[in-house]
Kinemage of the C-alpha trace (Angstrom):
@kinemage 1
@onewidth
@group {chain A} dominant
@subgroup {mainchain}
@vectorlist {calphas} color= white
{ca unk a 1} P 0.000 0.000 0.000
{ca unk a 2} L 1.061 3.170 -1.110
{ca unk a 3} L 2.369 6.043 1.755
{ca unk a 4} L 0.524 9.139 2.267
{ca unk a 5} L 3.541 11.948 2.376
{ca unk a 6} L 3.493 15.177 3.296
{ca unk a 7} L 6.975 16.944 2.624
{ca unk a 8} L 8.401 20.111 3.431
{ca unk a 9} L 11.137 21.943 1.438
{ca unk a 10} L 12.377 24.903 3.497
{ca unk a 11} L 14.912 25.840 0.179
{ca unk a 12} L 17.356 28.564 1.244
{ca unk a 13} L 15.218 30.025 4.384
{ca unk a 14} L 15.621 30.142 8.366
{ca unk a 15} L 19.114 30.344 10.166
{ca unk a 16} L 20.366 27.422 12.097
{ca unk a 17} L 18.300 28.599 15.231
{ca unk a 18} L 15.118 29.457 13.363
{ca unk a 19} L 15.300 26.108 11.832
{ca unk a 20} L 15.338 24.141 15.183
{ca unk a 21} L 12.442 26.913 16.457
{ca unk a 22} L 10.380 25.861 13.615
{ca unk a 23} L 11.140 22.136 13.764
{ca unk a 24} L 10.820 21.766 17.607
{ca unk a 25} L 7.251 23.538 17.026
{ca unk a 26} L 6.060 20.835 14.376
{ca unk a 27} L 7.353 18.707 16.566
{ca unk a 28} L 5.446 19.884 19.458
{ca unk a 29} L 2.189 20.548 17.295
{ca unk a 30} L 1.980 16.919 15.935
{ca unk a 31} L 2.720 15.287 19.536
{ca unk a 32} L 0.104 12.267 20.885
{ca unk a 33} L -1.484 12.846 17.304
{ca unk a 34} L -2.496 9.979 14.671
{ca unk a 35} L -1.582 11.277 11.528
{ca unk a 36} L -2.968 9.699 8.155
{ca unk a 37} L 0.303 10.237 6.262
{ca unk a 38} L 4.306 10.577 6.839
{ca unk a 39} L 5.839 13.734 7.507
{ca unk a 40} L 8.852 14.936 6.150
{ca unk a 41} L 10.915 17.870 6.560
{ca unk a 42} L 13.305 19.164 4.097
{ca unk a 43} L 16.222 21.560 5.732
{ca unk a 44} L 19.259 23.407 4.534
{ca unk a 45} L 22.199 21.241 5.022
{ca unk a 46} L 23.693 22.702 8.364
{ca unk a 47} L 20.370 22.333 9.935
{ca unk a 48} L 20.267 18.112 9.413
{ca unk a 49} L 22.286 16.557 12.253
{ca unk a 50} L 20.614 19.233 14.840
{ca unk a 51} L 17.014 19.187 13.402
{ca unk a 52} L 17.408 15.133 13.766
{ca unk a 53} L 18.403 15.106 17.056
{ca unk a 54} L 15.781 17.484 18.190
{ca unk a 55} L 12.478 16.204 17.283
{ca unk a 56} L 10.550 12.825 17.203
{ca unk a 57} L 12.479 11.398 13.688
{ca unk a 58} L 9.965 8.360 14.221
{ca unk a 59} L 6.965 11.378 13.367
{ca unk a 60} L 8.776 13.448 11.481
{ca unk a 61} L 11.297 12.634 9.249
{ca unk a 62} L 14.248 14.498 8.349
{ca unk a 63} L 15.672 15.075 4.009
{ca unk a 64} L 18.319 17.231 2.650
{ca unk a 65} L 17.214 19.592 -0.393
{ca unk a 66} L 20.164 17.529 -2.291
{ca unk a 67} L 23.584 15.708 -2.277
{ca unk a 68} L 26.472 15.674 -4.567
{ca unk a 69} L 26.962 13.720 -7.736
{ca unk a 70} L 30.764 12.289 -6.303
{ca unk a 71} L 31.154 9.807 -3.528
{ca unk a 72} L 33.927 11.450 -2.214
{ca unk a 73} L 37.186 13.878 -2.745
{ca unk a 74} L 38.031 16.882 -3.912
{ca unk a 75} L 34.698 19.079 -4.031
{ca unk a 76} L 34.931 22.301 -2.457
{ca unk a 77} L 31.706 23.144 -1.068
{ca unk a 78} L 29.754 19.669 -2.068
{ca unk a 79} L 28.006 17.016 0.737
{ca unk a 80} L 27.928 13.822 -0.449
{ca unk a 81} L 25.092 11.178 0.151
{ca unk a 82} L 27.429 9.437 2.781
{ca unk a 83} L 27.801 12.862 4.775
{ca unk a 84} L 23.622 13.462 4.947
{ca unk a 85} L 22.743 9.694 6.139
{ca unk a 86} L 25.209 10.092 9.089
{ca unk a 87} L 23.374 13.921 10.208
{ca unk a 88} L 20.093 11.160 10.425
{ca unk a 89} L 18.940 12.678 7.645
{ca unk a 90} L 16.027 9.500 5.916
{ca unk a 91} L 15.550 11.338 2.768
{ca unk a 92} L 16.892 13.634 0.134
{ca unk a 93} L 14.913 15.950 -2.560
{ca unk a 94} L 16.945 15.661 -6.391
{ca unk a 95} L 15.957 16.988 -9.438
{ca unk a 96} L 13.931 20.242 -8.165
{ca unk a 97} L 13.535 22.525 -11.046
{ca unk a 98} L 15.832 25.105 -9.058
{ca unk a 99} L 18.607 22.907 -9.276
{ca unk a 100} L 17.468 21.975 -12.508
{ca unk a 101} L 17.561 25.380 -13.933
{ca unk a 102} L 19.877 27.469 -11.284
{ca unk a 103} L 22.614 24.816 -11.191
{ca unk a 104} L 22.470 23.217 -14.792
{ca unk a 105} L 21.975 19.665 -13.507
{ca unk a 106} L 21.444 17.378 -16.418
{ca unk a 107} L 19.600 14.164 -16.613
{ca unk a 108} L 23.264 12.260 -16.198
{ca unk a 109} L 24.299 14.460 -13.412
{ca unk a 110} L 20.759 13.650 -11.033
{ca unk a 111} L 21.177 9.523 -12.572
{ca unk a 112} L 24.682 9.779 -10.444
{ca unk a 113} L 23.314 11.332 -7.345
{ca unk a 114} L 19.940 8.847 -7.203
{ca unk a 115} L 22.752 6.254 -7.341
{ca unk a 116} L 24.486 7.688 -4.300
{ca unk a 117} L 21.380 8.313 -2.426
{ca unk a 118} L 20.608 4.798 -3.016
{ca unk a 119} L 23.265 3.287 -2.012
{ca unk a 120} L 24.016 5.076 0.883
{ca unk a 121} L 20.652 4.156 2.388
{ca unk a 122} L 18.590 7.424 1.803
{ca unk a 123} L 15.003 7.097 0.169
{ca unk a 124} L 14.735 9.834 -2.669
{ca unk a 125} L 12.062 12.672 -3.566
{ca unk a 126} L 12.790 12.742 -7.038
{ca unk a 127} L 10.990 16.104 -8.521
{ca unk a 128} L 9.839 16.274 -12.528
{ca unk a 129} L 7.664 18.913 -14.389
{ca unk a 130} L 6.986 20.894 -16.813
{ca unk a 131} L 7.389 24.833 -17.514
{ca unk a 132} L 4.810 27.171 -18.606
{ca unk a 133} L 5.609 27.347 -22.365
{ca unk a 134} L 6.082 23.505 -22.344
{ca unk a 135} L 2.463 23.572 -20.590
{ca unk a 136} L 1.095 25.941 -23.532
{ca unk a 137} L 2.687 23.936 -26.201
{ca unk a 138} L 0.661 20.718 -23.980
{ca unk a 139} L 4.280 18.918 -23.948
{ca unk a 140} L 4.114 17.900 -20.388
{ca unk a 141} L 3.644 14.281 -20.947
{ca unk a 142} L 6.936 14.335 -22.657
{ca unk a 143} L 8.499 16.026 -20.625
{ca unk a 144} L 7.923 14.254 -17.277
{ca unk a 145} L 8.259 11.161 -18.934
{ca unk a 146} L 12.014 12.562 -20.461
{ca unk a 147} L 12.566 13.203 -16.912
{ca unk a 148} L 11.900 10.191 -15.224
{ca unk a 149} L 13.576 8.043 -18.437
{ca unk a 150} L 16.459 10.246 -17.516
{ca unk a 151} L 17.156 9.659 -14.208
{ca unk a 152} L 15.219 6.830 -12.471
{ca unk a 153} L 14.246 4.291 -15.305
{ca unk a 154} L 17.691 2.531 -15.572
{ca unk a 155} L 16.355 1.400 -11.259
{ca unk a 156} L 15.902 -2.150 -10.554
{ca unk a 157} L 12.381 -2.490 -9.393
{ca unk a 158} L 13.796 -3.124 -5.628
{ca unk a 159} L 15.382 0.244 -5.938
{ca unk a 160} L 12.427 2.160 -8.098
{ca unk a 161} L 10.789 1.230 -4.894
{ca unk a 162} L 12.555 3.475 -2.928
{ca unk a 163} L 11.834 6.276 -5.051
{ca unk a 164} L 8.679 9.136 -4.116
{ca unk a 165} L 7.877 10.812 -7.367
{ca unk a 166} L 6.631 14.412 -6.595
{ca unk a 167} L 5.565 16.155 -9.857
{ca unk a 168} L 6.475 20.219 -9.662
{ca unk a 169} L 4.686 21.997 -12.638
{ca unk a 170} L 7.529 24.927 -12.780
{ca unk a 171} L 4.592 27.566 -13.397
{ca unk a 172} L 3.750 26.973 -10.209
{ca unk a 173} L 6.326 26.914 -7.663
{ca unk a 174} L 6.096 29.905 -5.590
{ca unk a 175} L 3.675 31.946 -8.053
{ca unk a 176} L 0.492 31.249 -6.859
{ca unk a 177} L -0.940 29.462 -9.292
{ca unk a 178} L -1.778 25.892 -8.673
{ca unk a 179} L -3.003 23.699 -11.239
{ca unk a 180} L -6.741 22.646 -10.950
{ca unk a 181} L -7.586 19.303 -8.974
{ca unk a 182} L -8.159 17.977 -12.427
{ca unk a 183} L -5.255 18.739 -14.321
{ca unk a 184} L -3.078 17.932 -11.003
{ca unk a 185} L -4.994 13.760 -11.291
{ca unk a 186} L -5.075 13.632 -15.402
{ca unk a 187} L -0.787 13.986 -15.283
{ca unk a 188} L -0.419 12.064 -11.782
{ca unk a 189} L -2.351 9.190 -13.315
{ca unk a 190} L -0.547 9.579 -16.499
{ca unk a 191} L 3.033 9.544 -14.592
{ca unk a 192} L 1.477 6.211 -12.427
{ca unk a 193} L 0.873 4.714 -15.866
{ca unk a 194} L 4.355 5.229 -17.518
{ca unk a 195} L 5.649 3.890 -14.152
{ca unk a 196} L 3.689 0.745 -14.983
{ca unk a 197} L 4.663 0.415 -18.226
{ca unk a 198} L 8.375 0.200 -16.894
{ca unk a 199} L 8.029 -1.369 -13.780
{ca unk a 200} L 4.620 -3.195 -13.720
{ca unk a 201} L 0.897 -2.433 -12.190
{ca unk a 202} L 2.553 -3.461 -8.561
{ca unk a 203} L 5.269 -0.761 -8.611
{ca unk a 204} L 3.152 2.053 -10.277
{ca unk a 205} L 0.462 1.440 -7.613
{ca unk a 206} L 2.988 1.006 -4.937
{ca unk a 207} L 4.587 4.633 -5.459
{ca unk a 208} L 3.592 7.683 -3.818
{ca unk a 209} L 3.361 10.624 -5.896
{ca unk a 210} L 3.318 13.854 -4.447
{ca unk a 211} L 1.862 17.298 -6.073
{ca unk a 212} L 3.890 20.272 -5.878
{ca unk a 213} L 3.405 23.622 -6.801
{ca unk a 214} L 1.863 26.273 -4.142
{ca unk a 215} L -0.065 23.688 -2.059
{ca unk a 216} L -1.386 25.472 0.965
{ca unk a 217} L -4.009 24.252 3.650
{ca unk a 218} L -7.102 25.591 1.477
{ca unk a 219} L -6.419 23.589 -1.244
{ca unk a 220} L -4.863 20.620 -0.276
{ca unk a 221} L -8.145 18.517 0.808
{ca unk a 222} L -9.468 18.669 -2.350
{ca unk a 223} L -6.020 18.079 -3.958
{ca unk a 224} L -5.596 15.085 -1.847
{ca unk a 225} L -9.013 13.883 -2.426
{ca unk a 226} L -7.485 12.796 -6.083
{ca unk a 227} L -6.998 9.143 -6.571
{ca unk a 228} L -3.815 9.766 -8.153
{ca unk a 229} L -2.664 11.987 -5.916
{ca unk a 230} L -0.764 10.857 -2.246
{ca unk a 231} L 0.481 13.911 -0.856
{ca unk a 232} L 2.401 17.520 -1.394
{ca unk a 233} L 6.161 18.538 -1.820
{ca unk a 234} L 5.473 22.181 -0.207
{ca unk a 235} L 7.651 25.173 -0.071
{ca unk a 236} L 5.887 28.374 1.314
{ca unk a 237} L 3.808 26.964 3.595
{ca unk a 238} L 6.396 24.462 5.256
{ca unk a 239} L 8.093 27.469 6.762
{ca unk a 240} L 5.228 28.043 9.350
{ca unk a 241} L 3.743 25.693 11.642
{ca unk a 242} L 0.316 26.056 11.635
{ca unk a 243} L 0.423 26.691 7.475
{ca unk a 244} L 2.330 23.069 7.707
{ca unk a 245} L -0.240 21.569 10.168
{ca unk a 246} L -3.122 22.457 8.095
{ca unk a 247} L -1.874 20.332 5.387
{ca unk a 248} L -0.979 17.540 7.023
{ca unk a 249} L -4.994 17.578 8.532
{ca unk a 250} L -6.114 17.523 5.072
{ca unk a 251} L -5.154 13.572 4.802
């Protein structure tokens, strides 16, 4: 059975003691509570090791925003996959359309890093979508497709497995636009079906795919109503507590 998931990506926001303010306070707001789906929250890198050690990990799990593409060496600057798992980090978020367009990582480059992620025991958020022109030329399909071909399709099944799709149309992330309830199902259905043409009707229904793309508390029930649909990758509205909270009570 598929996992509810509702994930968090904080991007470049909160300094190291904001972070633990605003992760302590989840914490605190989802104690004694039976939630219908995981929670995951997605920090800046030097929050990880004491964002995991502060909060209920069992309740709320912890995911860097990314990892780099080398195992080891030489990288000024880069964390590799190895250097996340040991903060307690569960999860890490590749292939966001920020790093996608801001960074220039390629198809090749994100293959190397699911790779590393994999093998060092993370579970991946692995983000594909579209951009407004490729929306207005109704190229979407392709392009998610492209994406996930790219990147995640050379998996084994057992690894596939530990992949969480979350599908980001690019128009929009952080603009205020959401796509409707209906347009969000028709390409979440159509992503589940590609992923059983690959993988088989077990794996497709056996992956959680998570909508993305200014997902806020007043939308999200009837987002998450959606067959198709198991849960949001959100940015804005993971920074504040009760903005978080009212997402996670729409499952």
């Amino acid at each position: 059975m598929r996992k509810n998931i509702v994930a968090g990506n904080w991007k470049m926001n909160k300094t190291l003691q904001e972070g633990l303010d605003l992760a302590k306070g989840l914490d605190a707001a989802l104690k004694g509570k039976s939630l219908n789906c995981d929670v995951v929250i997605g920090t800046p890198f030097i929050h990880l090791a004491s964002v995991a050690a502060a909060i209920d990990t069992k309740k709320i799990a912890v995911s860097a925003q990314n990892c780099a593409d080398k195992a080891s060496g030489a990288y000024t600057g880069e964390v590799s996959a190895a250097m996340v798992k040991s903060t307690g980090a569960e999860y890490v978020i590749l292939g966001h359309s920020e790093r996608r367009e801001y960074y220039h990582e390629t198809p090749e480059i994100l293959k190397e890093k699911v790779l590393l992620a994999l093998a060092n025991g993370l579970k991946v958020i692995f983000c594909i979508g579209e951009s407004l022109a490729e929306r207005e030329a109704n190229k979407q399909n392709a392009v998610c497709k492209a994406e996930l071909e790219g990147s995640v399709f050379n998996l084994s099944a057992e690894d596939f497995a530990k992949i969480t799709i979350a599908y980001e149309p690019i128009w929009a992330i952080g603009t205020g636009k959401t796509a409707t309830s209906d347009q969000a199902e028709e390409i979440h259905a159509y992503i589940r079906s590609v992923i059983a043409d690959k993988y088989g009707k077990e794996v497709a229904e056996n992956t959680s795919i998570l909508y993305g793309g200014s997902c806020k508390g007043s939308n999200a029930p009837e987002l998450f109503s959606k067959p198709n649909i198991d849960g949001g990758l959100i940015g804005g509205a993971s920074l504040n507590v009760e903005d978080f909270c009212a997402i996670i009570k729409a499952f």
